[in-house]
C-alpha positions, 0 to 999 in steps of 0.5 A: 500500500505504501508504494502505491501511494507513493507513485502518484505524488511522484508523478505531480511534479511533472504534471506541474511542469508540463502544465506550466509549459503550456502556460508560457506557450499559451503566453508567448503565443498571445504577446506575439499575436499582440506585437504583430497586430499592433503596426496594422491597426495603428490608423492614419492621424492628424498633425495639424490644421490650418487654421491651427485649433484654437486659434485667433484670426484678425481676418478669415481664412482662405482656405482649411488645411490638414496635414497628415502623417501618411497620404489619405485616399481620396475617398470621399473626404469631407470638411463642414464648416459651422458658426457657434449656432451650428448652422453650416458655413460652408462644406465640401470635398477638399482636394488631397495631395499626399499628405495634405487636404485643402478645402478653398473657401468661397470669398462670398462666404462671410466669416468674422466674429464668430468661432467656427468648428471644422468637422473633418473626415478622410479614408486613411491608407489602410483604408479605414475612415478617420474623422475629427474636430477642431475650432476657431475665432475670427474677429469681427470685420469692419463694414464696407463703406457705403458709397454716396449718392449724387446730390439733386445740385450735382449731376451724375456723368450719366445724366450730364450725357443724356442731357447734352444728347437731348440738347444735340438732338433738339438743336438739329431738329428743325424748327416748325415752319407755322409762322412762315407758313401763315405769313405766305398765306396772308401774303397770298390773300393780299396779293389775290384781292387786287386781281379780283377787284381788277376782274370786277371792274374788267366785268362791269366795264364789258356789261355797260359795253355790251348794253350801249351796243345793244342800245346802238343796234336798237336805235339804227332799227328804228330808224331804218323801219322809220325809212322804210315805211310809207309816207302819208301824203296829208303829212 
């Protein structure tokens, strides 16, 4: 009885040795696995931006940059820009050129007094999409000066030209010939009454010519019939 028991205490040891090899297998197995995988799933991040975050600009920027540690693919990036309300300034695909992604921004867009924050997203190369955040101020704008208007006394180039084309044109317009017309009537009227009053005269005169003559022809009738005729002898 004393030898069987003493066989399986002498076999625990190795049990234990065998057991612990296998934990330090186990162990180098999983610290390898860990040290390979590290490297792959390390993404592509951010260096900086321009504007920086956090920064205070006097005047808007022309442009978002960001600059990365390896060349994104140019997979749909996106920026967004937003005012301290949170509505959308502006937004867009920036353009990448290796490491660096730059989103012009429109002159129209008006950025002063306000801080905005960019929102960014890139496809890293890997391939898998990174997106982050940053912040800036720009300070207030002076207002564009309002330009004056011409003054009634002061006549704009616009209106002095009109003016001289309006007095051009009536200067080289003929003036209505009324009075002149007017004058030649009357002219004619004057001229006609003295040949009429002379018609009259000149028909009047050939009335009483034509009535002596008749009276003349009357008269020698007579007395050619007086001659004519019989004597009596009594006379």
């Amino acid at each position: 009885m004393t030898l069987s028991l003493r066989r399986p205490l002498s076999a625990l040891p190795a049990l234990l040795a065998l057991l612990a090899a296998a934990a330090l297998a186990l162990g180098l197995t999983a610290a390898l696995a860990t040290l390979t995988a590290a490297p792959a799933s390390a993404h592509d991040r951010m260096l900086s931006s321009d504007p920086a975050d956090g920064a205070q600009l006097a005047t808007p920027p022309t442009a978002i940059t960001l600059t990365f540690n390896t060349e994104p693919l140019p997979v749909e990036p996106q920026v967004v820009v937003s005012d301290s309300a949170g509505t959308v300034v502006t937004q867009g695909a920036p353009t990448i050129e290796g490491s660096t992604a730059t989103l012009a921004l429109d002159p129209a867009v008006a950025l002063g007094g306000d801080t905005y924050t960019v929102a960014w997203r890139v496809v890293s190369s890997d391939g898998h999409p990174i997106e982050g955040t940053f912040a800036f101020t720009v300070a207030a704008q002076p207002e564009a000066p309002v330009s004056e208007e011409p003054t009634t006394e002061e006549a704009t180039p616009e209106e002095t030209a009109t003016e001289d084309a309006t007095t051009d044109a009536a200067e080289e317009s003929p003036a209505p010939q009324t009075t002149d017309a007017a004058t030649d009537a009357e002219d004619g009227g004057s001229s006609v009454l003295p040949v009429l009053v002379g018609l009259g005269v000149l028909v009047v005169a050939a009335a009483v010519v034509v009535v002596l003559v008749v009276r003349r022809r009357g008269a020698a009738t007579d007395e050619a019939t007086d001659e004519g005729a019989p004597h009596d002898p009594e006379d």
